[in-house]
C-alpha positions in Angstrom: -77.1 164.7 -121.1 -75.2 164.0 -117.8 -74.3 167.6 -116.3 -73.1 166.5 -112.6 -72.8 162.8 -112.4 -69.9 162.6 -114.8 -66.0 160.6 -114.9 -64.6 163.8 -113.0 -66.9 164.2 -110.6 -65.6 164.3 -107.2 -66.6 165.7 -103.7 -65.3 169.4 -103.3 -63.2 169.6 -100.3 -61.8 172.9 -98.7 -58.3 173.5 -97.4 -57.3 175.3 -94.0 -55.7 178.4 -96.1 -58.4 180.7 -97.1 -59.1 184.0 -99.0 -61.8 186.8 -97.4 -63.0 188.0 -101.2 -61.1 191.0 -100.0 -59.0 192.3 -103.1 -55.8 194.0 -103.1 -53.1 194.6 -104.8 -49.6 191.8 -105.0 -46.0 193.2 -104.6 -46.0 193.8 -108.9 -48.8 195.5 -109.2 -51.7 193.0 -109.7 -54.6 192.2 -108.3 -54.7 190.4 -104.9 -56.2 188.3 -102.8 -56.5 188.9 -99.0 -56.1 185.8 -96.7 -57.7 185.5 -93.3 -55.4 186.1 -89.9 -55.1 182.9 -89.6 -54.0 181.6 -93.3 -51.6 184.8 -93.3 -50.1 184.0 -90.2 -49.4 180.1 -91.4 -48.1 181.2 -94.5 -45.9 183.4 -92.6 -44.9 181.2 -90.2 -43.9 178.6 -92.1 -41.3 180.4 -94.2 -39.9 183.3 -91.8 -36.3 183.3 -90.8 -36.6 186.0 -88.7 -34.3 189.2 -88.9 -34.2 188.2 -92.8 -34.6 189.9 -95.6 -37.1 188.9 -99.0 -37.0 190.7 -102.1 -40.3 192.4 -101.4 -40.4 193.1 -97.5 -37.3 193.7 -95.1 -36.7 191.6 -92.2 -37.8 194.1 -90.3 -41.3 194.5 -91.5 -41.8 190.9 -91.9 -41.1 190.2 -88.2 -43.1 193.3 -87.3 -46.0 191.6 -89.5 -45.6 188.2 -88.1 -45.6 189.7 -83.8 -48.5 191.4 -85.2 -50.6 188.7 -86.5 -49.4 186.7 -83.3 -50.6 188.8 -80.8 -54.1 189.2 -82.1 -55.0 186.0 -82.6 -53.2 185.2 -79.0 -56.1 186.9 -78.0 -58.8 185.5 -80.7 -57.9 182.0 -80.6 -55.7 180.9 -78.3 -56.0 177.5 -78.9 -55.1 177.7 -82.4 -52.3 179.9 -82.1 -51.0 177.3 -79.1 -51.3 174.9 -81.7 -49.6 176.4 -84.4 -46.4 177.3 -82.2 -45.8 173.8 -80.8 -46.2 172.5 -84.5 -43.7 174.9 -85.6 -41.3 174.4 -83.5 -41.2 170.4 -84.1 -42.9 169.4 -87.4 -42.5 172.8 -88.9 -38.9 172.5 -88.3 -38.8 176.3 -87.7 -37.0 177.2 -84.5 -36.9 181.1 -84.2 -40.1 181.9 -85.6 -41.6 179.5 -83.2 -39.6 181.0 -80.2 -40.3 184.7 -81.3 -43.9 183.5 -81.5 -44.3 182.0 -77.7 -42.9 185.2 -76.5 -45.4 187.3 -78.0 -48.4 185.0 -77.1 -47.3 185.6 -73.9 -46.9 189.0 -74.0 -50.6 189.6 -75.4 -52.2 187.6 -73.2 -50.8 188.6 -70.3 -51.7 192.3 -71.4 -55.1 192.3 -71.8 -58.5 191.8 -69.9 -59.1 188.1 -72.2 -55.9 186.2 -70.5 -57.2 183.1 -68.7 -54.8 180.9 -66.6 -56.1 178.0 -69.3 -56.4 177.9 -72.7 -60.0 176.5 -73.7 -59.3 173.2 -76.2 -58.8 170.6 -77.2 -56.0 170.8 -80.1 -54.3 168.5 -81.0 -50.9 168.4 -81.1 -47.9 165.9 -79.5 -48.0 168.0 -76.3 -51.3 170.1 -75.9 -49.9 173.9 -74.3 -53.2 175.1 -72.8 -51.9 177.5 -70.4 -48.7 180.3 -71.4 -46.3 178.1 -69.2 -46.8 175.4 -71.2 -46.8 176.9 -74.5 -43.2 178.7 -73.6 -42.4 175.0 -72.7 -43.3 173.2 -75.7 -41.1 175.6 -77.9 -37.8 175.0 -76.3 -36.2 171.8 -78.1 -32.8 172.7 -77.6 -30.4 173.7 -74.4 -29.4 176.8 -75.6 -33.3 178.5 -76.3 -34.2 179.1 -72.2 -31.2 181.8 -72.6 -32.6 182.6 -76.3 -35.7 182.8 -74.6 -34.8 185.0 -71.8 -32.7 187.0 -74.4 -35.5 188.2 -76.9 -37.8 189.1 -73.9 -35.6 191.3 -71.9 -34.2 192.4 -74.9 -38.2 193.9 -76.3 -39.5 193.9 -72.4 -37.1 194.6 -69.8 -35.8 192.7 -67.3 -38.7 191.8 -65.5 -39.9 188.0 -66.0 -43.4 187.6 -65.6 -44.4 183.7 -64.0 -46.0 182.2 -66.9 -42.3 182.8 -68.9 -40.3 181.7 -65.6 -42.2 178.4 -65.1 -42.2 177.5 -68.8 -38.1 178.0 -68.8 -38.0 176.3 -65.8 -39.4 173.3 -67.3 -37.6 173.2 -70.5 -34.6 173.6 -68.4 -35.3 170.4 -66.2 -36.1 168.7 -69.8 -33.0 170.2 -71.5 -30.1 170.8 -69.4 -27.6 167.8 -69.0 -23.7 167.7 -69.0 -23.3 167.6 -72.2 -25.5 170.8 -72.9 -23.3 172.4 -70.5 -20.3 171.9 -72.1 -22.0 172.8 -75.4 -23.3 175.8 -74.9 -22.2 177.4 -71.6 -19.7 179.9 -73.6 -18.6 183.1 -73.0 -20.2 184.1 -75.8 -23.7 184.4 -74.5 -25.4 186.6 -73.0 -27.5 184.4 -70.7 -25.1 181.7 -69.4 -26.7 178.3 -67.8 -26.3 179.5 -64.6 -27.9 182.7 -65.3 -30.8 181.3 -67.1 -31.4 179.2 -63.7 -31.1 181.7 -61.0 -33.5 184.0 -63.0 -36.3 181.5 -63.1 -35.7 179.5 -59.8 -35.5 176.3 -61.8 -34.9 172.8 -59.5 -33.9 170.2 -60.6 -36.2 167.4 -62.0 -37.4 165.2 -59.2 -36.1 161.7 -61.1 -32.8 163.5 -61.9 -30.6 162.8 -58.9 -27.8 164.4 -60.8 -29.4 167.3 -61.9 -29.0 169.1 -58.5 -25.2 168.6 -58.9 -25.8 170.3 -62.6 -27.4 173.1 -61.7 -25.2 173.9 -58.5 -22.2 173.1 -60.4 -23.4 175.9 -63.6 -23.9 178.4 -61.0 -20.1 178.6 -59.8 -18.9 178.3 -63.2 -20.9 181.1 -64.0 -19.3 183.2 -61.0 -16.2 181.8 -61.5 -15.8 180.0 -58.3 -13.6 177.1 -57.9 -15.6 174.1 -56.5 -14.6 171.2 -56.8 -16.9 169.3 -59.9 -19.3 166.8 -58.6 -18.4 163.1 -58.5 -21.6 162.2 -60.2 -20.9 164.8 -63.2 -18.6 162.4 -65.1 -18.5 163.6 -68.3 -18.0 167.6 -67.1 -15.1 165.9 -65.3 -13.9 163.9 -68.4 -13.5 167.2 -70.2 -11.7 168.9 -67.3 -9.2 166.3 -67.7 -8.6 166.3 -71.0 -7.8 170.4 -70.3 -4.9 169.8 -68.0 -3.4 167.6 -71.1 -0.2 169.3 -72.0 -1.4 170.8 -75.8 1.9 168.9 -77.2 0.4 165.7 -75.8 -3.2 166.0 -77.8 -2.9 165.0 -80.7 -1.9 161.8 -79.5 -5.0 161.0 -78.0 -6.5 161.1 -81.1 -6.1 158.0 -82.8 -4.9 156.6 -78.8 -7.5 157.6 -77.0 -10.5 158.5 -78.8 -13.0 157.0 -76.4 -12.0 160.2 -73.8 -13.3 162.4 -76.5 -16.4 160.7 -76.8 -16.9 160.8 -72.9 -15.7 164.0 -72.3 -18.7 165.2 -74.7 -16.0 166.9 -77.1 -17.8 168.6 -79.8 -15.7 169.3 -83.4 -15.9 172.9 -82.5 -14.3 172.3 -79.1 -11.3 169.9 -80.6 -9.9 172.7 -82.4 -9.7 174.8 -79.7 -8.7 171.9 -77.3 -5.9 171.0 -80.4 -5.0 174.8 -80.5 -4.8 173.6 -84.4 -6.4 172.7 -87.2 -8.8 169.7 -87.8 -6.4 167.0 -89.8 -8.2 163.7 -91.0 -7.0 162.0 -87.4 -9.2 164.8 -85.8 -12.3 164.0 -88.1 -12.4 160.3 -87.6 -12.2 161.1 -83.7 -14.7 163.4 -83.9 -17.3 162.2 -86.1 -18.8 159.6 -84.2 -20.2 161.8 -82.0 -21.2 164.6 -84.3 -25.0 165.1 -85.1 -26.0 164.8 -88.3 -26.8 168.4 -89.5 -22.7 169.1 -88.1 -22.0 166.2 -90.3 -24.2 167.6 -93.6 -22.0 171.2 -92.6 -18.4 169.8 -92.8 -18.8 167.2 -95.6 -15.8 169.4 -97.6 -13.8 169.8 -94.7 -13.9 166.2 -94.4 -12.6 165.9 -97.9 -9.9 168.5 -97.7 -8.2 166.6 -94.4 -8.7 163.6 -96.2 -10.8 161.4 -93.9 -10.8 157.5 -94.9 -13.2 155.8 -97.1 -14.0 153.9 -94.0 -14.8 157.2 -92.0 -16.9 158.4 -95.1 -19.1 155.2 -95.1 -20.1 155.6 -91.4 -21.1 159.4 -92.2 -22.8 158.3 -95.6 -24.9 155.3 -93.6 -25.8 158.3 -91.0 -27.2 160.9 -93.5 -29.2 157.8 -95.1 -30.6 156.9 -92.3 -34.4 158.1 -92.1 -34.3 157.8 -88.1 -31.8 160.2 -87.8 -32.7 162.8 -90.6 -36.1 162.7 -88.9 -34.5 163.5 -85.4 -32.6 165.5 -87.3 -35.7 167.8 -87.9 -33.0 169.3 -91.4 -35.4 171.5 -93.7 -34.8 169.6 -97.3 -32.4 172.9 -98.8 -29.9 171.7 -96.0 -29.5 168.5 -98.3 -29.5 170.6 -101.2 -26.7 172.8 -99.8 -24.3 169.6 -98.7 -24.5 168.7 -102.0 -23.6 172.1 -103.7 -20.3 172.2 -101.3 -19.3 168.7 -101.5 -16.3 168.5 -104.0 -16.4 165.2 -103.8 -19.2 162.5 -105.3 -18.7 159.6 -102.7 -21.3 162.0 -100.6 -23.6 162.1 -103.7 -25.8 159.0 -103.0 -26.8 159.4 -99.4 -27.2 162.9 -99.4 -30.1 161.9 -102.2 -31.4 159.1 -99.7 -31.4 162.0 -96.9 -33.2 164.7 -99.4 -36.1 161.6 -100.0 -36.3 161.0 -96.4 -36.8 164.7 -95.4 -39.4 164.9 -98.3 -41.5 161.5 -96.4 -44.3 163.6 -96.9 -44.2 164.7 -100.5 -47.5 162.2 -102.0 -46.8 159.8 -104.8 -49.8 161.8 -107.0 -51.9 159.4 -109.5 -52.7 160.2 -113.1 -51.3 163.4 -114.7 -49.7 166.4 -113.2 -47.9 169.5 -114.3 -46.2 171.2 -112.0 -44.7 174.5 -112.7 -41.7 175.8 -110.8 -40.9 179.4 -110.4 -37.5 180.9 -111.2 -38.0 184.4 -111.6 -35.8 187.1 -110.6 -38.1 187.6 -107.0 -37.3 183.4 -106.2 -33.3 184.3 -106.1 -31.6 187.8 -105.1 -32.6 189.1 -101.3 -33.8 186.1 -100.0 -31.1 183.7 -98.9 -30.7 181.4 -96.7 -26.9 181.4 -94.6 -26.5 177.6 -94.3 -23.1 177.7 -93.0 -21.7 176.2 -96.5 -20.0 177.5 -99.2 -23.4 178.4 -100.5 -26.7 180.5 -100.4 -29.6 178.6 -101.2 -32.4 180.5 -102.3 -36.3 180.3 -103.0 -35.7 179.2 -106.1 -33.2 176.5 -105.0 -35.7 175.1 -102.8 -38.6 175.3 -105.3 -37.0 173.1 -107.8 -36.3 170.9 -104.7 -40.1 170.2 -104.0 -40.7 170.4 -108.1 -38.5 167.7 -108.0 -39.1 165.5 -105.7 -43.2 165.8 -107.0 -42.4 164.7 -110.2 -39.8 161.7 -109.2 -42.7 160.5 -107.4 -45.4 161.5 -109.9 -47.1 158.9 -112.0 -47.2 160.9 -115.1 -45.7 164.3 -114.5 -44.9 167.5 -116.6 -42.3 169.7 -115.3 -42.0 172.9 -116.8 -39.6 175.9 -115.4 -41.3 179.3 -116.3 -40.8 183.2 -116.5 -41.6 184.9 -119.2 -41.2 181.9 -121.3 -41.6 178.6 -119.8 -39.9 175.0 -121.0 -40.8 171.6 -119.8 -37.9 169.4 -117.9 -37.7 165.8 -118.8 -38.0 163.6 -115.7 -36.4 160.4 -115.6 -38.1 157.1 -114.0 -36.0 156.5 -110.8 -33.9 159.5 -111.3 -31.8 162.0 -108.9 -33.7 164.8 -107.4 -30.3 166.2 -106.7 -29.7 166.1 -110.4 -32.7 166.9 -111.6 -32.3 170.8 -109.8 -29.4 171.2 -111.2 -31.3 171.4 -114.3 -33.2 174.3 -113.4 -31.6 177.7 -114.9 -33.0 181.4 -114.2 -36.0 182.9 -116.4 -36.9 187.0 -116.4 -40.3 188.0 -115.3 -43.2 186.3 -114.1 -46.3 184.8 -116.6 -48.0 181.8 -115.3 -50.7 182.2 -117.8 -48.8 181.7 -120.7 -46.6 178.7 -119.1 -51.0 177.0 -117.6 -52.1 177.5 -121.7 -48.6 175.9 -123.1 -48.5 173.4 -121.0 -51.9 171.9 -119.6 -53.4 169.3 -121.8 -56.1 167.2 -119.9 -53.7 166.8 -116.6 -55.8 165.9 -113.3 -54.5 168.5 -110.9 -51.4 171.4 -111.4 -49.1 172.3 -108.6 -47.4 176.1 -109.1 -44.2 176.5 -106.5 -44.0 180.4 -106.3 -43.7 183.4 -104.2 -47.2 184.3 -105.7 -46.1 188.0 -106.7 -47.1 188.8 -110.2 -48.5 191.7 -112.4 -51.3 192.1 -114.8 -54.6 190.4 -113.7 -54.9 186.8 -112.0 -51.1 185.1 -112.3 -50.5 187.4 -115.3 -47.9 188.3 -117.1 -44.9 190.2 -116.3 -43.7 190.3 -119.9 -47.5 190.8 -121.2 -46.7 194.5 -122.6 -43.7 193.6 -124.0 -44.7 190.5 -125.8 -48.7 191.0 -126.2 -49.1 188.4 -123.7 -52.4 187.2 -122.5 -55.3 189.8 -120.9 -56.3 189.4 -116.8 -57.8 186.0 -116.8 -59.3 184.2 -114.2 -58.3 180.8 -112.6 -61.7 179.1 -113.9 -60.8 180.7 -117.2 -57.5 179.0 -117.5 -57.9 176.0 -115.3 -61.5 173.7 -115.3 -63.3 173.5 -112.1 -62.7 169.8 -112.1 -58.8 170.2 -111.9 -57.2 170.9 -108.4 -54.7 173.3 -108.3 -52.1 174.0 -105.3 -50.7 177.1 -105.1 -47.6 176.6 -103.4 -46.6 179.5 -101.7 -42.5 179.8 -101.3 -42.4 183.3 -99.1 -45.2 184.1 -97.2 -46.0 187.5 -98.3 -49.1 189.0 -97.1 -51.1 189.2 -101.2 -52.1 186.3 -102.7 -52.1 185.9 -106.4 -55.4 183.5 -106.5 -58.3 183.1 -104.0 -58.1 179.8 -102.2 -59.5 177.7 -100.0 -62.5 175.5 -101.5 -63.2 174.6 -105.3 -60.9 172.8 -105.8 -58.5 176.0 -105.6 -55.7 175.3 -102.5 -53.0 177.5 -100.9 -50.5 175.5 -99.1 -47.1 176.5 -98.1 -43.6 176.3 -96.2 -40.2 175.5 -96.3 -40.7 171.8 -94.9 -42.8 169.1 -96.4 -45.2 168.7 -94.0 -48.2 170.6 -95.5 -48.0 168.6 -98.2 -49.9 166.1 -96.1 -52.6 167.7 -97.0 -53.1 167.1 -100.7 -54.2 163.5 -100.1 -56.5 164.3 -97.8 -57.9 167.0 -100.7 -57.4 164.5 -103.6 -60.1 162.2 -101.6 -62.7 164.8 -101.6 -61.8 165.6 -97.1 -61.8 168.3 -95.6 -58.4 169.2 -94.8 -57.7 171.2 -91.4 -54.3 172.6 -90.2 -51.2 170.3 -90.0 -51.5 170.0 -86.0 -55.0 169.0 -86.4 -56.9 166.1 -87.1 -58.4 166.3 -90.4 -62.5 165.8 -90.8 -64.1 163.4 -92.3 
């Protein structure tokens, strides 16, 4: 009898998230698996607005775990941690976390014996940050972080700027700062203005930037309020200053006149109402929106409706949001797709809002023979954790669960979607249907028992995906609901799931306990609110090795 060479055998591969054998005990009570710095500090990572609140830890502990975790492996593996930040901040498609983080590798290093003027590598990422400069430099993506930057430092460590944060800004700046960023965000609302942000780190101007110069000087007055005259070579600053001596009476006019000054004169839609000393009518959109980015565009979808913009205005924003060039420049987590669609009265949005949620999920796989994949919607996935996305609407873990359910079983061969609490019920999945439709189809279940919904539900599938904050009661994934139903005894994984199945845990919220151990048998913790860890189940279905995200995965 064939014990080893059988039709399921396949290499084991291990996964980059990884459990110490350490128990402890999860949010509910149960038992708990500790993860290694590094696996904590991914999960983490990967899901933390900062200053927000989860149903289990306040913002302010979370952020107070995640500096934590940052600084001592700043010091223990500074390569990694380099690594990590740069991926965050572009692939990871999480800005603050990633700026937060920089500063406090920073900090550490340059507060202890191990700090080295070079990080020892290689890693490999888009641009390697061996050294603090650089790794300062290759989180600032957008003109307004050097001042965010400078903000969160002097705000936790006093005015003084050490070199390594001075020279990173610097760079950024030379990288980031054009007119348009001026006009953008050099507001009186922040505290760190352009001008201040240059004079505190000496920044020149790039060497191939001939303008630049001009720029900078010309931030500096406006920042002390003295009236030079603006540069000849600054044409778009000087666009905009002419469209501010227009007598207000004569504005609107220039709307459906003279929309090519708004485009040159780098007029945002949050600077024509001010400039209109009015509201936005469907004239203002139509001016506007060629020259809004995308995520502004995903934001103002019902204000577009309301002011009645044209069918012909509505197709140019529709082609944008279906574009996959510019959703991935875009770098919109998938819920912002989600959220556009909540607010939207209207359905003429409905279609490329579904191309844009499929283009923002590129790396969801298309997974072979049979899966079930269980989505969470407990009472832990919705209240205390949402996410402000400047709609109508919260979204919430659960929200964004069903998302990535979704969008696994739309591109499943042969899924089984099931929806579980206490009881659990499977979701039919239509060939070629909606993702968009198909969360709406998700409702809200008490309690937590993944063991009952893995015995109702599995019947000879290949692999099992869970989407889930991981918190549960009563032994491995137990049951919430066990005392009052009789529901099933602590159970392990291998008793529940065969060895020969994979199983991704994918973890929603990054809390610190785990609910199963991961990391090699076929058992995988993955995680995030972006799709690009799921990269990595490929890689695992083919027997590899998978590393971390930024990393080249071995053989």
């Amino acid at each position: 009898m064939s014990r080893f060479n059988t039709r399921t055998t396949r290499p084991t591969a291990t996964s980059p998230v990884t459990t110490t054998g350490e128990h402890t005990a999860t949010y509910e009570g149960a038992t708990g698996y500790l993860r290694d710095s590094k696996s904590e500090l991914f999960l983490l990572a990967v899901s933390n607005l900062v200053a927000t609140d989860t149903f289990y830890e306040t913002g302010a502990a979370r952020d107070d775990r995640y500096r934590q975790l940052v600084r001592e492996l700043a010091i223990l593996d500074p390569a990694w941690t380099a690594g990590l930040l740069a991926w965050l901040r572009t692939e990871g498609n999480m800005r603050t976390a990633a700026l937060v983080g920089a500063a406090e590798f920073v900090h550490a290093r340059l507060n202890t014996s191990a700090n080295a003027a070079v990080i020892p590598g290689p890693i490999n990422v888009g641009i390697a940050p061996y050294s603090n400069r650089q790794v300062i430099d290759s989180v600032l993506q957008r003109a307004d972080e050097p001042g965010e930057m400078i903000g969160y430092w002097t705000t936790h460590y006093g005015r003084r700027l050490p070199k390594p944060l001075k020279r990173g800004i610097a760079d950024a700046a030379q990288r980031l700062y054009n007119e348009r960023a001026l006009l953008k965000y050099d507001t009186d609302s922040k505290g760190y203005r352009v001008g201040d942000v240059l004079e505190l780190v000496h920044a020149a101007p790039a060497p191939d930037k001939a303008w630049q110069g001009d720029l900078f000087k010309h931030a500096i007055d406006r920042r002390h309020n003295r009236d030079e005259t603006i540069p000849a070579r600054l044409t778009t600053i000087r666009a905009r200053d002419e469209l501010t001596r227009v007598p207000v009476e004569d504005r609107r006019a220039l709307l459906t006149t003279g929309p090519d000054r708004l485009a040159a004169a780098g007029m945002t839609w949050e600077a024509l109402a001010g400039w209109l000393q009015g509201p936005l009518d469907a004239a203002a959109w139509e001016a506007v929106i060629p020259s809004m980015g995308l995520m502004a565009l995903a934001r103002n979808l019902r204000n577009f409706d309301e002011a009645g913009v044209s069918d012909a205005a509505a197709a140019t924003v529709a082609a944008r949001l279906a574009d996959p060039d510019e959703v991935r420049r875009s770098r919109m987590l998938p819920f912002r797709f989600w959220a556009a669609y909540k607010a939207a009265p209207s359905l003429r949005w409905a279609h490329a809002l579904e191309q844009a949620l499929g283009h923002s999920l590129a790396n969801v796989p298309a997974l072979t023979g049979r899966t079930l994949i269980l989505v969470d919607r407990s009472p832990s996935m919705f209240p205390g954790y949402h996410f402000s996305t400047e709609t109508t609407s919260d979204i919430t873990l659960a929200e964004q669960a069903a998302v990535f359910g979704a969008a696994l079983a739309l591109r499943a061969t042969n899924p089984t979607l099931v929806e579980f609490g206490w009881t659990s019920q499977e979701i039919q999945v239509p060939k070629g249907g909606s993702a968009l439709r198909l969360v709406e189809r998700f409702g809200r279940i008490d309690g937590t028992d993944i063991p009952s919904a893995v015995k109702k539900h599995l019947d000879g599938h290949d692999r099992v995906v869970i989407v889930t904050d991981e918190q549960t009661q009563r032994g491995w994934l137990p049951s919430n609901g066990a005392s009052l139903r009789g529901g099933m005894p602590a159970t392990r994984i291998d008793d529940l799931i065969p060895t020969s199945v994979q199983v991704y845990m994918w973890n929603m919220a990054g809390y610190r306990p785990g609910a199963t151990p991961a990391g090699s048998r076929n058992r995988h913790t993955l995680g995030g609110l972006s799709d690009s860890a799921f990269r990595l189940i490929p890689l695992l279905e083919a027997g590899r090795d998978a590393s971390w995200p930024w990393e080249t995965a071995t053989a």
